[in-house]
MIVOKOL-101868 format. One record per residue (C-alpha): y, z, x. Coordinates in nm, 3 decimals. Layout:
<rs>
R    north       up     east
R        Y        Z        X
...
</rs>
This chain:
<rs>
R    north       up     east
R    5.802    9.695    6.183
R    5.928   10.041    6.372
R    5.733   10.359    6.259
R    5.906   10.570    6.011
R    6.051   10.902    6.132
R    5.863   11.101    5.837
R    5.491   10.969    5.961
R    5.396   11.339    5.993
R    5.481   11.448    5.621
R    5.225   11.275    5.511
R    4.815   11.165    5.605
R    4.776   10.852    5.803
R    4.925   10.539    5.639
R    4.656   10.276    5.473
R    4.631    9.968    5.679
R    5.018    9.742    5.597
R    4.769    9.473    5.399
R    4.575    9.661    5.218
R    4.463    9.492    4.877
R    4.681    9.579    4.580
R    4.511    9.790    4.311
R    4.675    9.653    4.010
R    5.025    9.552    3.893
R    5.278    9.816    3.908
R    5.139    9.775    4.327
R    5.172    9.418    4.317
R    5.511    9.457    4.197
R    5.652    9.700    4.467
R    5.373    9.626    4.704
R    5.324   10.007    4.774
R    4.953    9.932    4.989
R    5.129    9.648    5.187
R    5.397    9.905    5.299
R    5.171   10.184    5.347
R    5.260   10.404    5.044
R    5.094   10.526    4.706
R    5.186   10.612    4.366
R    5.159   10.982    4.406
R    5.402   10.950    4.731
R    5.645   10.743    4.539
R    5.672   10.998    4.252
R    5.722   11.284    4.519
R    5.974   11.074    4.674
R    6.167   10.983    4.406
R    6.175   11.354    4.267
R    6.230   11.501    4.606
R    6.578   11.231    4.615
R    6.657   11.350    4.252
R    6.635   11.706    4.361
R    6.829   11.623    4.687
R    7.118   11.444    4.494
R    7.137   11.617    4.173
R    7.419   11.818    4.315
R    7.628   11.487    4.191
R    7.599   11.581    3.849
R    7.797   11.879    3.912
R    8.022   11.787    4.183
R    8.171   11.463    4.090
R    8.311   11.609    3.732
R    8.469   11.853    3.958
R    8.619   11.621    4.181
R    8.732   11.366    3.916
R    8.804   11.630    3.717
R    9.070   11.790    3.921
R    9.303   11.481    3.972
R    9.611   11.464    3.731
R    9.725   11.105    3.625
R   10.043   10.937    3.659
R   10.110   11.085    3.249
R    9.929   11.432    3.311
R    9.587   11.362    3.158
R    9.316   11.474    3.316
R    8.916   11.326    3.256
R    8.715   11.581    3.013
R    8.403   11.751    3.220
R    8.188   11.657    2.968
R    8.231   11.331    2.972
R    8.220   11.310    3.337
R    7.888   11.494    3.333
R    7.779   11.165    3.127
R    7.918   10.938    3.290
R    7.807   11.059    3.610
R    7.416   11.109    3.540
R    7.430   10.763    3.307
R    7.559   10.531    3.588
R    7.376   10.695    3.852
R    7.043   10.630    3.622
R    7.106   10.285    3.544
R    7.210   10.172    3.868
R    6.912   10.335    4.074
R    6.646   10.215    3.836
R    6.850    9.846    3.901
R    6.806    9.896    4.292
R    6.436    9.981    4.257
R    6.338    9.711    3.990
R    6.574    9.427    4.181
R    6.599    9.543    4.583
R    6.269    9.744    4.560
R    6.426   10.015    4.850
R    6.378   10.382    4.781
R    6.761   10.394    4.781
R    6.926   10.541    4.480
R    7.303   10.541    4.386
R    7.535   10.755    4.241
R    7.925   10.795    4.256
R    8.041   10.810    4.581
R    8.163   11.134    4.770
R    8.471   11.064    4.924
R    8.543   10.718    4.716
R    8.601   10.989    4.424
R    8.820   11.182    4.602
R    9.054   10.897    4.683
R    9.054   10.757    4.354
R    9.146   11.141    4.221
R    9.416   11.233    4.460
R    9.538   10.878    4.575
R    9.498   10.642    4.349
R    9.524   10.793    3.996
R    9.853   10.991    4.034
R   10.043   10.673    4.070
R    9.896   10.511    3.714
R    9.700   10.617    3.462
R    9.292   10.672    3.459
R    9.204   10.364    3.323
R    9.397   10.170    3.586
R    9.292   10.408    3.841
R    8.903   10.273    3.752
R    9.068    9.925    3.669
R    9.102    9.940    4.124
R    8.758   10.038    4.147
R    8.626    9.763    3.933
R    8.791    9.534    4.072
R    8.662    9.643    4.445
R    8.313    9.614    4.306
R    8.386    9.225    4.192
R    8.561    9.163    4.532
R    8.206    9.287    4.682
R    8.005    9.092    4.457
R    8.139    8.755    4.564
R    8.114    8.858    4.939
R    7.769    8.932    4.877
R    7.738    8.608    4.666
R    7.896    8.407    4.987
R    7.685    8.560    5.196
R    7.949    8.714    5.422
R    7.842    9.088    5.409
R    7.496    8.978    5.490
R    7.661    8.803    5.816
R    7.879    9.131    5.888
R    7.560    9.349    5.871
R    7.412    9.081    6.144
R    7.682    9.083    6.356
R    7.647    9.433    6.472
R    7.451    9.495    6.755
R    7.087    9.677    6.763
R    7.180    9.946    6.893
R    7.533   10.034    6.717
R    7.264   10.021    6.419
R    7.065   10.289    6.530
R    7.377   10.503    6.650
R    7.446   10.456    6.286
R    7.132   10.582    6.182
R    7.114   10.857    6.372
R    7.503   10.926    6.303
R    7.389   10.932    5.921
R    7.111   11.158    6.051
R    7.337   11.438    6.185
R    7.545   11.375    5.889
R    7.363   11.489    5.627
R    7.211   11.720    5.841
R    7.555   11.936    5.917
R    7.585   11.857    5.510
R    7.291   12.047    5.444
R    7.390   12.338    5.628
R    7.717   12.353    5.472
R    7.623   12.312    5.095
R    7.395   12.572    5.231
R    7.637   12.789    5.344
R    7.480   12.827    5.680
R    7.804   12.727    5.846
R    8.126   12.767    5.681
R    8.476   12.664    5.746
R    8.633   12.919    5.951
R    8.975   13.031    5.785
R    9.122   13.149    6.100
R    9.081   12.784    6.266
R    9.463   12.729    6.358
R    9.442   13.088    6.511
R    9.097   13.062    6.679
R    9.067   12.694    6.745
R    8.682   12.729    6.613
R    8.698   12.515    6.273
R    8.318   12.613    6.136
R    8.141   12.940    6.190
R    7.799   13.097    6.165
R    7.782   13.225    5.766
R    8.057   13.419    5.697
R    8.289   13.538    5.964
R    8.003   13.426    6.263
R    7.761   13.668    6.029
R    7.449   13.526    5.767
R    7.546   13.708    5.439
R    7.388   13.704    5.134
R    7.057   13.622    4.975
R    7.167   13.255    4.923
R    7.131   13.225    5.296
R    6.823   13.375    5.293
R    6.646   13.102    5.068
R    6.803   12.840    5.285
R    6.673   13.014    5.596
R    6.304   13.073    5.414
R    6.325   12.688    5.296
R    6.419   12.539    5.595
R    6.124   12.711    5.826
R    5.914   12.608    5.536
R    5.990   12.263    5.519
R    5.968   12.230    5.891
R    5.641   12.443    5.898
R    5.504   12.187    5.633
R    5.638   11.879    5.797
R    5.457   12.000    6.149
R    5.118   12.076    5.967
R    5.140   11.709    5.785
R    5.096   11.870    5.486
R    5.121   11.610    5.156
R    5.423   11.656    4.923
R    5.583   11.904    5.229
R    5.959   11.862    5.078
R    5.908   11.852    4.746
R    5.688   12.163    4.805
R    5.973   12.357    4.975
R    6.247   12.245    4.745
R    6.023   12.363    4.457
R    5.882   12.695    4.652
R    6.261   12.788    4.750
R    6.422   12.703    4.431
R    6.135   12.981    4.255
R    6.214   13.231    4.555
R    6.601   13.218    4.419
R    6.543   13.265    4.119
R    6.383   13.579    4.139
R    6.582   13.676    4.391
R    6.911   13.640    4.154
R    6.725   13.788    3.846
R    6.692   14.087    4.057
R    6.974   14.098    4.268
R    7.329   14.162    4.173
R    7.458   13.821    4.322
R    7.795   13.638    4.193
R    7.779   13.338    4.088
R    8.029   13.211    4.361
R    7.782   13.292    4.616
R    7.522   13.020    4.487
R    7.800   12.746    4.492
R    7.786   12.457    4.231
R    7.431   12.558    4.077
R    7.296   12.937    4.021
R    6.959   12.962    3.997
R    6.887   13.098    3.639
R    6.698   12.984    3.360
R    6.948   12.820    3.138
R    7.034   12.974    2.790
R    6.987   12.629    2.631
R    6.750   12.278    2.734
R    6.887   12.062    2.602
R    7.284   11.915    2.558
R    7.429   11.634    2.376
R    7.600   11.310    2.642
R    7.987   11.267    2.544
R    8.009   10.889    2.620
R    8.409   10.863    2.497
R    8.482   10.723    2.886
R    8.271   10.466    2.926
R    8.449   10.164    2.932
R    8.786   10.354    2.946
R    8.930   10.069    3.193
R    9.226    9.841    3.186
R    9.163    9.600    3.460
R    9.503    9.478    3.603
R    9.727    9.741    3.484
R    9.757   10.006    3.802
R    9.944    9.682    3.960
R   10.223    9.678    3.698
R   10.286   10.036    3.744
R   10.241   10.022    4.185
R   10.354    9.630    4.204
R   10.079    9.399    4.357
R   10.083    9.464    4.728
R   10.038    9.832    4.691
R    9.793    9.738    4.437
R    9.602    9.546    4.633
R    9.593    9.804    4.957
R    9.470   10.053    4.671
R    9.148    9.800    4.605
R    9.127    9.727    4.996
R    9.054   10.071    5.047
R    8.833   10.142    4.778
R    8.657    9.842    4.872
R    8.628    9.904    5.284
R    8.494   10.261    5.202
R    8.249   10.154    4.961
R    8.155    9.809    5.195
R    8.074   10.045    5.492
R    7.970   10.354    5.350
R    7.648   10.146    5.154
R    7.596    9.937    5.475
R    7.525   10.228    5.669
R    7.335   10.452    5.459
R    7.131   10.092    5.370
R    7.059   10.087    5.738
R    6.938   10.467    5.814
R    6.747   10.477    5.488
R    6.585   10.123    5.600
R    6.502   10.209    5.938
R    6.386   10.634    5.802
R    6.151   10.435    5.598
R    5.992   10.182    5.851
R    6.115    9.873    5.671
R    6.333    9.725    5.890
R    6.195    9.447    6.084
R    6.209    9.365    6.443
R    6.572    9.179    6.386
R    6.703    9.456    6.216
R    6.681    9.316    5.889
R    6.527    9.446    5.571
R    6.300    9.280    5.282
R    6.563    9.173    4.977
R    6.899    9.255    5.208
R    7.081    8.984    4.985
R    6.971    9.104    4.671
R    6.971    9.573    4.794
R    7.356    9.398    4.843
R    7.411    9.271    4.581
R    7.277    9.521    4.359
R    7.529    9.807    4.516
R    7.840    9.551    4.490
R    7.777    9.545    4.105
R    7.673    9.929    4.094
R    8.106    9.988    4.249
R    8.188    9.807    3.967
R    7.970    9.965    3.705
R    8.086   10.287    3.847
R    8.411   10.233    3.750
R    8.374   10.048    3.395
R    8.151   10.418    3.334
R    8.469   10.618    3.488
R    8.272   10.777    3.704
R    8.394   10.646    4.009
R    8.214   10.390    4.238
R    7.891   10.392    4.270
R    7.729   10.383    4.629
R    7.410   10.418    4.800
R    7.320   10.814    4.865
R    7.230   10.914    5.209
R    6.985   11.187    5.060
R    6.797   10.905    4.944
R    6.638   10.975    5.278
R    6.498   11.314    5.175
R    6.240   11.110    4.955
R    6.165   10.869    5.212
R    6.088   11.198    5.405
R    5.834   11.254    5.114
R    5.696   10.905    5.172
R    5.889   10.713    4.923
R    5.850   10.344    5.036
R    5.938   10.123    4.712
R    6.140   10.106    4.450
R    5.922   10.302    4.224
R    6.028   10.600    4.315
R    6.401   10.514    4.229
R    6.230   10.445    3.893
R    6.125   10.831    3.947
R    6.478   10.928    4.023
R    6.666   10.709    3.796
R    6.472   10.794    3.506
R    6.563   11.198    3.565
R    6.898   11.143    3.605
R    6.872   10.937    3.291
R    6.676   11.211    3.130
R    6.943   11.441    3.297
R    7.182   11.325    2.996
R    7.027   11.575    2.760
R    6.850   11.775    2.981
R    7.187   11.893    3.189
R    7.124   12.247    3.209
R    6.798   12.239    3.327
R    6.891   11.950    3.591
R    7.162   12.201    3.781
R    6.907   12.482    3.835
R    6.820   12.410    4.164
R    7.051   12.593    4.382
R    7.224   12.403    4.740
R    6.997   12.602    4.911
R    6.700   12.500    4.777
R    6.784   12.145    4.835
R    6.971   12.116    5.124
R    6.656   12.201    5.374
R    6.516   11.871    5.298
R    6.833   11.732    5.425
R    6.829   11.942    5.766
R    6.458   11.840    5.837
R    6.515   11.487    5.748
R    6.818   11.458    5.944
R    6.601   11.543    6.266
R    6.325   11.298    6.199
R    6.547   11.000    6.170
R    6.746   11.156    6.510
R    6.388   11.150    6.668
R    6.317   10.815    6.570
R    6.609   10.638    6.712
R    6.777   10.813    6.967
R    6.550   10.636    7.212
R    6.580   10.328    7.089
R    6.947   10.252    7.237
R    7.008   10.122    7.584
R    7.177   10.434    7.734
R    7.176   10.253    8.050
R    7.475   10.003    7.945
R    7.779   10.223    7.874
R    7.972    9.953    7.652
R    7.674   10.047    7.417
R    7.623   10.363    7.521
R    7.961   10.517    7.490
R    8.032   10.348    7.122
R    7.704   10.466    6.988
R    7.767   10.831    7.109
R    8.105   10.844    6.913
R    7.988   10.678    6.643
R    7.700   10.935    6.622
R    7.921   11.200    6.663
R    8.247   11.089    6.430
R    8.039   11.060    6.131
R    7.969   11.445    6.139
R    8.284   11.541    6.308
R    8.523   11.353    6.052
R    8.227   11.377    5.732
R    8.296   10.978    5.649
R    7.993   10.726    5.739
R    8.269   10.487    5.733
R    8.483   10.664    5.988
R    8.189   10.705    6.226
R    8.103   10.303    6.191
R    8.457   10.188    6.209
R    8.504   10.375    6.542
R    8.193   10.273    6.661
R    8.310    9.909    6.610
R    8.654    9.976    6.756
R    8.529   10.115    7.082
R    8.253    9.823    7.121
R    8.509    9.561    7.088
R    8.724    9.755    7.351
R    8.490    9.855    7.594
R    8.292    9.471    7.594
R    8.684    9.337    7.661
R    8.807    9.510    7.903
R    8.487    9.481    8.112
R    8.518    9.111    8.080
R    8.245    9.082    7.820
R    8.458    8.971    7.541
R    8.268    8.651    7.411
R    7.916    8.846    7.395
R    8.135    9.026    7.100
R    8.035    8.834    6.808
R    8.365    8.683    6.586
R    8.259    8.810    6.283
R    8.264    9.157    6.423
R    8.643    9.091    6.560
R    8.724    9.024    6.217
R    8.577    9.363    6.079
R    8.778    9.534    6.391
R    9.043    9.380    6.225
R    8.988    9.544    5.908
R    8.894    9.891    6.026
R    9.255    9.883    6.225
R    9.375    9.827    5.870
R    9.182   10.084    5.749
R    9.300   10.306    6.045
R    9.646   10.276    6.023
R    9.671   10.260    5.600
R    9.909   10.569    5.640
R   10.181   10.429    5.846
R   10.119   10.119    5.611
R   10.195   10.236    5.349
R   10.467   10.464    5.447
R   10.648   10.130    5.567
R   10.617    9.940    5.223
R   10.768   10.308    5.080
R   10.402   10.404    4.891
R   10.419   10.766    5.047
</rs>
């Protein structure tokens, strides 16, 4: 079993067999896989805190699109069904897959089914699509042909994933940061992201990030235990003060200002879950659009939770020597049903979070500490205000740190020395920043290693399977000019 990246967080690991101390370590074997209770709980708050942004975000996102009728979702009721699903489905993953991976709706997923998908039908059949891509998953899962897709790419295109996942969230934690910002002037400059504001660091916002983020790293050198909860926690008190004293708009803090809310607690609005007419959007698109509208949904969500499973898996130390994790069938499994719970909630599908990884920096190593995180975000349903006080900035240092460790841990593991590896893995590292999809980054990863192993006569070491999903991403690739020829767009 590879070391984890986050070895230095934490004091040295218990021997992998050591005796189980009662049942709760039976259950998740925490000794046999190094961990403890306390590190669990530190993990799985240290993910909540990471994540929580979801809460927020995803109400915005949903809450923007405009149905085929005009109707747009309530934000309330998002804000439910958001924090609901993501609870239930990330307590399911750690009770049933036993991975420190939690779920929530997916970023990017939501957008699609907001701008693309719903303002051709109504919301219900808009999350009728998404359902439905979440039952298509399950049965690939139950046949036991997304478990052969995950095998069929080579060792090293996995780690080029992992590490692709690693600069991802790490250029997503210093833009929720505001670190680096889009640059407005791109089409006039040719520079598309900046230094702060106009190539300056503005504001105290930046500041906490800056102060977290040599924290977290300071912590993480000196091994200290609980090093990113610490700095989430530290940074979050640091801003605020800082905005109690400061004259700081809102704007400045992004999704979440730090301020103690006027009120605790809030009563959940459940009036959308369930909101879902199965078959519908294809009576108003006809079935072959219909169908490309599911494909989609389900491609994003098949790839997207295949490669976050992998970086979390191999962050954490749990991958073995064949690339393969404890449970794959049932971790599977378990996010195929969470697409389609997703969508009966209305909140979207529901995928496997890449800032999962910020716990496993903490040394989460089970699925009790998605019990951790779960049960917040449940708790988060009446306890909304005080959920969004942690500012971007507080969080998104975890992200930055944790991004380098898993870099660290498998850069060297890919055979540099063979460019039909070489050269895939280095775009797919560098797509899944560059064009902020996972799914991108592994799709052109795939692409270029069936290519590059043809053309140098190599073409049977390319396993069939793996044709097949170059088939798909092609699909996936070319879904504009697609659809513009059956007259979607």
């Amino acid at each position: 079993m590879p070391s984890s990246a986050s070895a230095p967080v934490d004091a040295p690991e218990p021997p992998p067999h050591a005796s189980p101390k009662g049942g709760l370590d039976r259950f998740f074997k925490i000794a046999e896989r190094g961990s403890t209770i306390p590190r669990e709980i530190r993990g799985g708050l240290a993910t909540f805190f990471a994540m929580a942004y979801i809460i927020v975000l995803n109400p915005i996102i949903l809450g923007a699109g405009v149905d085929k009728f005009g109707d747009q979702l309530d934000t309330g009721q998002l804000v439910t069904a958001t924090a609901l699903i993501a609870g239930l489905t990330t307590v399911l993953m750690g009770v049933i897959g036993n991975v420190p991976i939690a779920l929530a709706a997916g970023l990017g997923i939501n957008a699609l089914v907001s701008l693309q998908v719903a303002p051709k039908m109504s919301w219900p059949d808009a999350m009728g699509m998404v359902v439905l891509a979440g039952l298509v998953l399950m049965i690939l899962v139950a046949s036991g042909l997304r478990q052969r897709v995950l095998d069929a790419i080579p060792a090293s295109l996995r780690r080029a994933i992992a590490i692709g996942i690693g600069t991802f969230i790490a250029l997503i934690g210093l833009v929720d940061a505001g670190f680096v910002t889009r640059n407005p002037d791109a089409a006039r400059t040719a520079v598309p992201l900046g230094l702060g504001t106009g190539g300056r660091l503005e504001g105290w916002p930046v500041v906490v990030f800056v102060l977290g983020l040599a924290l977290t790293f300071v912590l993480v050198i000196r091994k200290t235990r609980g090093a990113i909860l610490i700095s989430i926690v530290a940074a979050t008190g640091v801003a605020i003060v800082i905005n109690a004293i400061a004259t700081i708009p809102a704007a400045a803090w992004g999704l979440r200002v730090p301020e103690l809310p006027e009120k605790v607690v809030a009563a959940p609005d459940f009036g959308l879950i369930g909101e879902v007419s199965l078959f519908g959007g294809f009576g108003e698109v006809g079935v072959l659009t219909g169908c490309l509208f599911v494909f989609t949904v389900l491609l994003s969500g098949f790839f997207d939770a295949m490669g976050t499973i992998i970086g979390v898996g191999e962050e954490a130390g749990l991958v073995d020597d064949k690339g393969q994790l404890p449970g794959m069938g049932r971790i599977l499994m378990v996010d195929s049903a969470a697409v389609t719970a997703g969508g009966f909630g209305s909140a979207s599908a529901t995928t496997c979070f890449v800032e999962s990884t910020a716990g496993v920096g903490e040394g989460a190593r089970t699925g009790l500490a998605n019990l951790v995180t779960g049960g917040i975000f449940l708790l988060a349903l009446i306890f909304t205000p005080l959920a969004t006080v942690v500012p971007s900035q507080a969080a998104t240092p975890a992200l930055v740190v944790v991004g380098f460790l898993i870099m660290a841990s498998n850069i060297r593991d890919i055979d540099w020395s063979d460019y039909t590896v070489a050269a895939p893995a280095f775009l797919t590292i560098v797509s899944m920043p560059f064009t902020y999809s996972i799914t991108n980054g592994i799709g052109i990863g795939v692409l270029s290693f069936i290519l590059l192993r043809t053309t140098t006569g190599r073409f049977r070491t390319v396993p069939w399977l793996l044709n097949v999903v170059g088939v798909c991403f092609l699909v996936y690739f070319m879904l504009d000019p697609i659809e513009r020829w059956l007259g979607v767009t």
